[in-house]
C-alpha positions in Angstrom: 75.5 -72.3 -56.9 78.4 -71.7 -59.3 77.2 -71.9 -62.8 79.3 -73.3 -65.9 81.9 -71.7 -68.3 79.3 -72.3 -71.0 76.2 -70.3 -69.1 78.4 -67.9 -68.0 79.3 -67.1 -71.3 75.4 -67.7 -72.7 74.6 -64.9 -69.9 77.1 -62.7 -71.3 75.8 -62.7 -74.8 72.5 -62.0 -73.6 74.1 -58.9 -71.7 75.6 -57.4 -75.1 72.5 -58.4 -76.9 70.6 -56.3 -74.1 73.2 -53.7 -74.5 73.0 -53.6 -78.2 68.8 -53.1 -77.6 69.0 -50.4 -75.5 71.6 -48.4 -77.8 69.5 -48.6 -80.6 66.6 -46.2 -81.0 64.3 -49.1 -82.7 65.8 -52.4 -82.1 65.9 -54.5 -84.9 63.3 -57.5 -85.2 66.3 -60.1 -85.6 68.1 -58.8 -82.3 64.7 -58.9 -80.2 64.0 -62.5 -81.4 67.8 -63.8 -81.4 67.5 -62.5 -77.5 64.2 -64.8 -77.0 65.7 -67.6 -78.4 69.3 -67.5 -76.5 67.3 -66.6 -73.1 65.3 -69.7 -73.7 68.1 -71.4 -73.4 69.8 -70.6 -69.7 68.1 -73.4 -67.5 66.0 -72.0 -64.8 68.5 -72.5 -62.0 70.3 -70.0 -63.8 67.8 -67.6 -63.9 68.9 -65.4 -60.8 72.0 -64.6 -61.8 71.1 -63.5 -65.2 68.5 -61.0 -63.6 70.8 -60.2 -61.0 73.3 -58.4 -63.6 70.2 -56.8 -65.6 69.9 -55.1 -62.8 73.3 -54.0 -62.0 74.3 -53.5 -65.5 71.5 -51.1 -66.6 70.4 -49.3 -64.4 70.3 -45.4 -63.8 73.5 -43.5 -63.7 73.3 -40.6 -60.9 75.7 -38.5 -63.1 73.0 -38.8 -65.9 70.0 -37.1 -63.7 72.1 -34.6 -61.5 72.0 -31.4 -63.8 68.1 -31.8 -64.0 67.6 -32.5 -60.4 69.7 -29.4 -59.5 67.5 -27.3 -61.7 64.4 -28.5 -60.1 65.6 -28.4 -56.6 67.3 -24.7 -57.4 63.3 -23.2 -58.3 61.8 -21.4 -56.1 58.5 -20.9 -58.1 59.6 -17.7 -59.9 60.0 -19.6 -63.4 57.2 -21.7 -64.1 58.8 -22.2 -67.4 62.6 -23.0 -66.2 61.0 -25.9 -63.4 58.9 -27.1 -66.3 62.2 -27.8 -68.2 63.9 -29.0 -65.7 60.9 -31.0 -64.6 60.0 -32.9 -68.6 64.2 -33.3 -68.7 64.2 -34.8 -65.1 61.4 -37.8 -66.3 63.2 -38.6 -69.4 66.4 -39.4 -67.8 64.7 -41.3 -64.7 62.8 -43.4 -66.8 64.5 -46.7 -66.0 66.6 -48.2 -69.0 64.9 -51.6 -68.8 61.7 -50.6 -69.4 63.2 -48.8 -72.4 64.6 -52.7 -73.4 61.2 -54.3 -73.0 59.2 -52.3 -74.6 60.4 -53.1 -77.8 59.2 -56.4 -77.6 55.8 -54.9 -78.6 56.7 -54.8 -82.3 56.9 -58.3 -83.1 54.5 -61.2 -82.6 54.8 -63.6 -79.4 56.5 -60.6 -77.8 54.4 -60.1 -75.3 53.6 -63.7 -74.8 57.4 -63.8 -73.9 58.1 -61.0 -71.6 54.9 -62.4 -69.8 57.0 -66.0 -69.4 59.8 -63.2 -68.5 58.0 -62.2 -65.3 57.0 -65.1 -64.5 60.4 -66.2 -64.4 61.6 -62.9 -62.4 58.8 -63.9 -59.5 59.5 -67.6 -59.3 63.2 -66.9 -59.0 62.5 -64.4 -56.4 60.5 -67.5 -54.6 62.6 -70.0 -54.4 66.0 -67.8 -53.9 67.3 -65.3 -51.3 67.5 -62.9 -54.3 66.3 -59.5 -54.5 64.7 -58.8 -57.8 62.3 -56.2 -57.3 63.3 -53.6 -59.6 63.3 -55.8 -62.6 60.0 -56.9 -61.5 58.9 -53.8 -61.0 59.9 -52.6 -64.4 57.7 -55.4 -66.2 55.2 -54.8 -64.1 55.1 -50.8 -64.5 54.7 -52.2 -68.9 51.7 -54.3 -68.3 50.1 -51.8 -65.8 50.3 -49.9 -69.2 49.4 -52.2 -71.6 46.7 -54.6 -69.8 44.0 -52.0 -69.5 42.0 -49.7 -72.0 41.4 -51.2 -75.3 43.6 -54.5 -75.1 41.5 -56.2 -73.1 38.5 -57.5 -74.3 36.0 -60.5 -73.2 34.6 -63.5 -74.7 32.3 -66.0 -74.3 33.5 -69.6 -74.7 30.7 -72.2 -75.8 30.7 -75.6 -77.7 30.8 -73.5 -80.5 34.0 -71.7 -79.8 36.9 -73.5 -81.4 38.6 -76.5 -80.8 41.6 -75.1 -79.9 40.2 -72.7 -77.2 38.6 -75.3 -75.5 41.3 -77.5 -75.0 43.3 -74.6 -73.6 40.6 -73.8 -70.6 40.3 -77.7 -70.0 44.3 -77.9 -69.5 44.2 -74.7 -67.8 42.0 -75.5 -65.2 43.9 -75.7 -61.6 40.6 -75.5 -59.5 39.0 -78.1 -60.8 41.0 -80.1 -63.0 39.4 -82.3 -65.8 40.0 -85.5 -67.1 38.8 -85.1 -70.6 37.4 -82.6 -73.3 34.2 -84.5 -72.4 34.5 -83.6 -69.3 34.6 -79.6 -70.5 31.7 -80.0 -72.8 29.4 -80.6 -69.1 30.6 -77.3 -68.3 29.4 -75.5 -71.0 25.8 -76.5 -71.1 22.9 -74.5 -70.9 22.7 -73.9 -67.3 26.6 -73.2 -67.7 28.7 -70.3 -68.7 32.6 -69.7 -69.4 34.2 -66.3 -69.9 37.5 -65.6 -71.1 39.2 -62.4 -70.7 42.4 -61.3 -73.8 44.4 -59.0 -74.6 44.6 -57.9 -78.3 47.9 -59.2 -78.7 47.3 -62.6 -77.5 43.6 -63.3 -79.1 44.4 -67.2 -78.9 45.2 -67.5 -75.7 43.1 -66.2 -72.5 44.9 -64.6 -69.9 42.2 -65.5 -67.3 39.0 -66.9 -67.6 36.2 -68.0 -65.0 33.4 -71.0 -64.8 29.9 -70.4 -63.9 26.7 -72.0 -62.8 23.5 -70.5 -63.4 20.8 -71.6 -60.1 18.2 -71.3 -58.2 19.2 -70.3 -54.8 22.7 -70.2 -53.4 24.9 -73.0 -54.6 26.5 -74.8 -51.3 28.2 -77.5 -52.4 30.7 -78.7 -55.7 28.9 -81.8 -56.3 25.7 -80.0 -57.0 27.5 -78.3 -59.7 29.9 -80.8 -61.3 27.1 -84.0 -60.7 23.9 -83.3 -60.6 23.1 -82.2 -64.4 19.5 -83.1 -64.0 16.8 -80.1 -63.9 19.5 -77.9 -63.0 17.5 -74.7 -62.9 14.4 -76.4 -60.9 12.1 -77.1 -63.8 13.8 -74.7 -65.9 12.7 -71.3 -63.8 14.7 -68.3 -64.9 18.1 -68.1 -62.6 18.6 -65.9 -59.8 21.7 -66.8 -58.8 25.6 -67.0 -60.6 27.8 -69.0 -58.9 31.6 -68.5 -59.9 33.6 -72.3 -58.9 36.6 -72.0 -61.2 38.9 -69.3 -61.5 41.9 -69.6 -63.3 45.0 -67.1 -64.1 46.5 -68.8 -67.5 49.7 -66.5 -67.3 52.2 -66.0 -64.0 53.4 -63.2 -65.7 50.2 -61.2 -64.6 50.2 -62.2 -60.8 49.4 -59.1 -58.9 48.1 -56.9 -61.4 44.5 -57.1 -60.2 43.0 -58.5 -63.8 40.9 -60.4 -61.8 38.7 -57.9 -60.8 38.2 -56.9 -64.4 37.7 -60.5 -64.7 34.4 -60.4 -62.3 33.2 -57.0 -63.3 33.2 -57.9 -67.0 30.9 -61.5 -66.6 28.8 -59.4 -63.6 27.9 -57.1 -66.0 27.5 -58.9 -68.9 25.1 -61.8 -67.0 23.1 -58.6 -65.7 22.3 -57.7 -68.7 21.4 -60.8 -70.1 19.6 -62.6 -67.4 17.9 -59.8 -65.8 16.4 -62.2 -62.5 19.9 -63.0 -61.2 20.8 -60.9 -58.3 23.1 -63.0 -56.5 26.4 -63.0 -57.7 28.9 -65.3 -55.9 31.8 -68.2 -55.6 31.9 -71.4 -54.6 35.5 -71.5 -53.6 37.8 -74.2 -52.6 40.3 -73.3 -49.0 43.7 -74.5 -50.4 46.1 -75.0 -47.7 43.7 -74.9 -44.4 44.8 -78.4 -43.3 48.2 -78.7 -44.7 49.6 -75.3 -44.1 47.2 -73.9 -41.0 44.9 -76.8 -39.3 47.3 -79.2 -39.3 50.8 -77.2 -38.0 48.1 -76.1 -35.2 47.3 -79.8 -34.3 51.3 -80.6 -33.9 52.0 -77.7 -32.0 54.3 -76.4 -34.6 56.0 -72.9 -33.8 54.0 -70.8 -36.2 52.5 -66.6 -35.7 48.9 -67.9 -36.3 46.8 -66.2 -34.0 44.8 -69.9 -33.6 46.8 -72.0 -31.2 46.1 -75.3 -29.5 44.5 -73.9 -26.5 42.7 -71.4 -28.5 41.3 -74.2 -30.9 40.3 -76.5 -27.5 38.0 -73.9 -27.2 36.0 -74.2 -30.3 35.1 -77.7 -29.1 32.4 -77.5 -26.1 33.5 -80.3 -23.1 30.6 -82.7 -24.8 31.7 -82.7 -28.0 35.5 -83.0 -26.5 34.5 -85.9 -24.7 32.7 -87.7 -27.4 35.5 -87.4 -30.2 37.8 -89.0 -27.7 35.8 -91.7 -26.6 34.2 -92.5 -30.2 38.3 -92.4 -31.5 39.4 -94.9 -28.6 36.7 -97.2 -29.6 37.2 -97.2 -32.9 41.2 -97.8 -32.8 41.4 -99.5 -29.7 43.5 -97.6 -27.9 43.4 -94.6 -25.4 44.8 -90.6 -27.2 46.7 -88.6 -25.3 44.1 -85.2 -26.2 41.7 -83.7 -28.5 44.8 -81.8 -30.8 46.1 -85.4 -31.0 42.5 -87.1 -31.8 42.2 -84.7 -34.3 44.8 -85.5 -36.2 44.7 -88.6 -36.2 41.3 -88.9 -37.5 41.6 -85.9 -40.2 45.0 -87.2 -41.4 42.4 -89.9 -43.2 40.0 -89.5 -45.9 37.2 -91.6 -44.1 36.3 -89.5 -41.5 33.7 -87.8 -43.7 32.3 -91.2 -43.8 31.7 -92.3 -40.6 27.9 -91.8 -38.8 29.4 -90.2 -36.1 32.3 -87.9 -36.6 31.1 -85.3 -39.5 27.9 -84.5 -36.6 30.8 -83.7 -34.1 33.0 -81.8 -36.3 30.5 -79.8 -38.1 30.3 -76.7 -35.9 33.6 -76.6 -34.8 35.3 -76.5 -38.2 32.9 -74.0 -39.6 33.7 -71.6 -37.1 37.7 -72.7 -37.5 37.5 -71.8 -41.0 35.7 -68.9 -41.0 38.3 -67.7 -38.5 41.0 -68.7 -40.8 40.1 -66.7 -43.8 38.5 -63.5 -41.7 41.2 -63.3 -39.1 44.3 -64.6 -39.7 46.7 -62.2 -42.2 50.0 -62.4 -43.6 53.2 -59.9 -42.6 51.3 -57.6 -44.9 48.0 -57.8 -43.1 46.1 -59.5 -46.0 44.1 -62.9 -45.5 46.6 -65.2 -45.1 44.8 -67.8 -47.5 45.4 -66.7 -50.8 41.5 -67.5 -52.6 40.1 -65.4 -49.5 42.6 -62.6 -50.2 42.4 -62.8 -54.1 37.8 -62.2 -53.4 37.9 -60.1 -50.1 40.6 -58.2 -51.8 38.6 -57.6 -54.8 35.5 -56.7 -52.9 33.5 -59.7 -51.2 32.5 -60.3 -48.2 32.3 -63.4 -46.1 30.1 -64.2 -43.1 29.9 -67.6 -40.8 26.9 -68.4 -42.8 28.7 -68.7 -46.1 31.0 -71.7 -44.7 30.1 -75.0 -46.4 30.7 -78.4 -44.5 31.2 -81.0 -47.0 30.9 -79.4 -49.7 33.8 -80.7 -51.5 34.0 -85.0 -51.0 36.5 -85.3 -53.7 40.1 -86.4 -52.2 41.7 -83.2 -53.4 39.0 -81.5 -51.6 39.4 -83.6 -48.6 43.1 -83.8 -48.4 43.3 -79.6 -48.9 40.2 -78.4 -46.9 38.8 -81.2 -44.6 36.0 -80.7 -47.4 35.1 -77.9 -46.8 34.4 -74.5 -49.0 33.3 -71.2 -49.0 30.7 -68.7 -50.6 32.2 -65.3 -51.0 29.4 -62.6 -51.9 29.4 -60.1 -55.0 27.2 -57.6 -53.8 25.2 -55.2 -55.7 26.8 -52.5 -53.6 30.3 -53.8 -54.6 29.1 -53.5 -58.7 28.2 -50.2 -57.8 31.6 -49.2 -56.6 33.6 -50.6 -58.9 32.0 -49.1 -62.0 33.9 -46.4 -61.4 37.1 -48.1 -61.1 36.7 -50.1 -64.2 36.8 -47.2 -65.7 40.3 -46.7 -65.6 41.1 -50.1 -67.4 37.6 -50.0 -69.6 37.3 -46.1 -70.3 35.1 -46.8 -73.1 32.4 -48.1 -71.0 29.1 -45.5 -69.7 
C-alpha cells in the first residue's frame, strides 16, 4: 500500500530524530520523548514501512568492522594480547546501532513501557504483512533479555486489599476468562483463592503477567467448580493439597517469546510451597483455544491441511457401534438421512446444544478425549512445537500431559463450547520439574539459594 505525502514525511522525521539519537552519546530527554510522541502518531498500517527503513538505514557498515575482523582472523595464537584487542574492538563495532537507539529509552519514565508497545508493534506487523522484520525484533528482544531478569523483576500478591487501581487492571486484563464486573474479580480473590502478579521495577503499576489460582482438595476437573461453586470450597475447610492455575494472562505483547512465564510459575510454586506446606500438586486447568475452529473442524470438511489427523484417521477413533448410533440418533433427530459420520459430526458440533442432549455427550465422550489428547501431544507446527499454543506455552515450560488429564465438559460456557467442544485440560507441575528449574531460575533470580 502506498502511503501519503504527509506519513511519508512523519516517517522521515522520525528517521532524523533516530539519526540525531544514535549520534549523540546521551540522547537528550526532549529528543527521546518528541520521538514517542511523533511515532504515536503513524497509524498502524504504516507501521511496516517505518521498520522497514530502521532497518536499512542503521544498520552495520562492513567498512566499519573489517580492520578488526582482519586482526582476529590474521592470529594464529602467538599474541594473546593482539587477538584480545582485536577481539574487545571487534564487539564494539558489531554491536548493532539500534540497540544502541533503544537503550536510551531507559533514562526516562514510560520508556520502557513504550519500547514494549514498540515490539509489540514490530511482531504484529510481521503478522499480518509479508515483511521481514526480524532484526529489529531481534534487537528489542536481545534489550529485554537483558533487562527482564535479575533484580527487575519482582512478585506480588494481589488481594482485596491491594489497590483499586491494580485490581481493575487484572479484571480488564483477563483474556482466559473474561469478567463482567470488579464484583466479579473480588470471587476470585477469596480465601480459597490466590492472584499473583509478576513486575518489573520500572513498571511497578502495571503487571507484566500475572496468574489465577484455586486452592483444593483433589485435582480440579472442571471450570465451573472453580468459578461457581464458592460453597465449602476446601471440603470443610481441610488444609489444600492441590493449586490449580485457570487464568494465565501476558499483559504486554511486547514480551511474547521471552519465556517470563516460566518465572511466572516458578515464583507462585515456590512461594505457595512455602506457605501451604500440604499442597503437592501443582497444576492448570487450561482452556484448548482453536481445537474446533482451527483443527476439529477443517478435519470434518476435508480441508487441505498437514495435520497428521485426517478423516479416515478420525473414523477410527469412533468404534462401528458408536458410528452407527450417532448416525441413527442424528437422522432421527433432524429428520433426514447424513451422508457420513465427518458430516454428522459437524453438523451436530457446529451447535451449542449438543452438550445437552441425553444421548450424544455418552457417545462423544471417549472419542473426543482421545482426539484432543492427540491434538495437543502429537500434532506440531513447522517448528516441531505443539501446534496449540496453551499446550506449547505448559509443555514447553515443563508439564506433562497424559490421556487421563483430558476433561469432557469441563467448560459449558459458550466461549468454552464454541472454542473446545467444552472441553479442557490438566497440565501437571511436577515436583521433578521444580527441582529442575531451580537451577534455571537462577539465571533470571540470582539472588535466590
Amino acid at each position: 500500500m502506498e502511503i501519503s505525502r504527509s506519513s511519508a514525511k512523519k516517517i522521515d522525521n522520525l528517521l532524523d530524530l533516530l539519526k540525531t539519537i544514535h549520534n549523540q552519546k546521551e540522547a537528550a530527554l526532549e529528543l527521546l520523548i518528541r520521538f514517542q510522541n511523533q511515532y504515536r502518531s503513524i497509524p498502524a498500517e504504516e507501521h511496516p514501512g517505518f521498520f522497514k527503513a530502521v532497518i536499512r538505514k542503521f544498520e552495520i557498515n562492513k567498512k566499519d568492522i573489517e580492520k578488526e575482523l582482519r586482526l582476529v582472523l590474521a592470529d594464529e595464537g602467538k599474541d594473546a594480547t593482539r587477538l584480545q584487542q582485536g577481539l574487545i574492538g571487534l564487539r564494539r563495532k558489531i554491536e548493532s546501532p539500534r540497540i544502541r537507539i533503544f537503550r536510551n529509552f531507559l533514562n526516562f519514565s514510560g520508556g520502557l513501557k513504550f519500547l514494549l508497545d514498540l515490539r509489540a508493534d514490530v511482531i504484529a506487523a510481521q503478522r499480518q504483512n509479508p515483511v521481514n522484520l526480524e532484526p529489529l525484533d531481534l534487537d528489542i528482544a536481545q534489550l529485554f533479555d537483558l533487562w527482564f531478569q535479575g533484580g527487575f523483576l519482582f512478585l506480588n500478591e494481589i488481594t482485596l486489599d491491594s489497590p483499586y487501581r491494580q485490581i481493575r487492571f487484572l479484571k480488564e486484563h483477563d483474556l482466559v476468562h473474561p469478567m463482567a464486573s470488579l464484583e466479579e474479580m473480588g470471587s476470585r480473590l477469596g480465601a480459597d483463592r490466590r492472584c499473583f502478579a509478576l513486575y518489573h521495577r520500572l513498571m511497578p503499576d502495571e503487571p507484566i503477567t500475572f496468574i489465577e489460582a484455586a486452592l483444593t482438595r483433589g485435582m480440579a476437573t472442571s471450570i465451573h467448580t472453580i468459578m461457581e461453586n464458592r460453597e465449602d470450597p476446601l471440603n470443610n475447610k481441610k488444609s489444600p493439597d492441590t493449586a490449580i492455575f485457570y487464568s494465565i494472562n501476558n499483559t504486554q505483547n511486547g514480551l511474547s517469546g521471552l519465556g517470563l512465564g516460566k518465572v511466572l510459575i516458578f515464583q507462585v510454586v515456590e512461594t505457595l510451597g512455602k506457605k501451604y506446606s500440604g499442597i503437592k500438586t501443582f497444576a492448570t486447568l487450561s482452556p484448548i483455544p482453536g481445537f474446533w475452529d482451527r483443527y476439529f473442524q477443517p478435519i470434518l470438511k476435508g480441508e487441505n491441511h498437514s495435520f497428521q489427523m485426517n478423516r479416515d484417521r478420525l473414523t477410527k477413533l469412533f468404534p462401528e457401534k458408536i458410528r452407527q448410533s450417532l448416525l441413527e440418533i442424528h437422522q432421527t433427530k433432524t429428520g433426514r438421512p447424513v451422508v457420513d459420520l465427518n458430516s454428522a459430526l459437524l453438523e451436530i458440533l457446529s451447535s451449542q446444544q449438543w452438550i445437552k442432549d441425553p444421548e450424544y455427550p455418552g457417545l462423544l465422550k471417549k472419542p473426543l478425549t482421545d482426539l484432543v489428547h492427540f491434538y495437543l501431544s502429537q500434532e506440531k507446527d513447522r517448528r516441531g512445537k505443539p501446534l496449540n499454543p496453551v499446550a506449547n506455552f505448559h509443555l514447553g515450560n515443563g508439564a506433562v500431559v497424559g490421556l487421563q488429564n483430558i476433561n469432557f465438559g469441563a467448560n459449558l460456557f459458550p466461549r468454552g463450547l464454541m472454542e473446545s467442544c467444552g472441553m479442557m485440560v490438566n497440565y501437571i507441575y511436577s515436583q521433578t520439574w521444580f527441582q529442575q528449574v531451580r537451577q534455571t531460575m537462577k539465571a533470571y533470580l540470582p539472588w535466590r539459594s
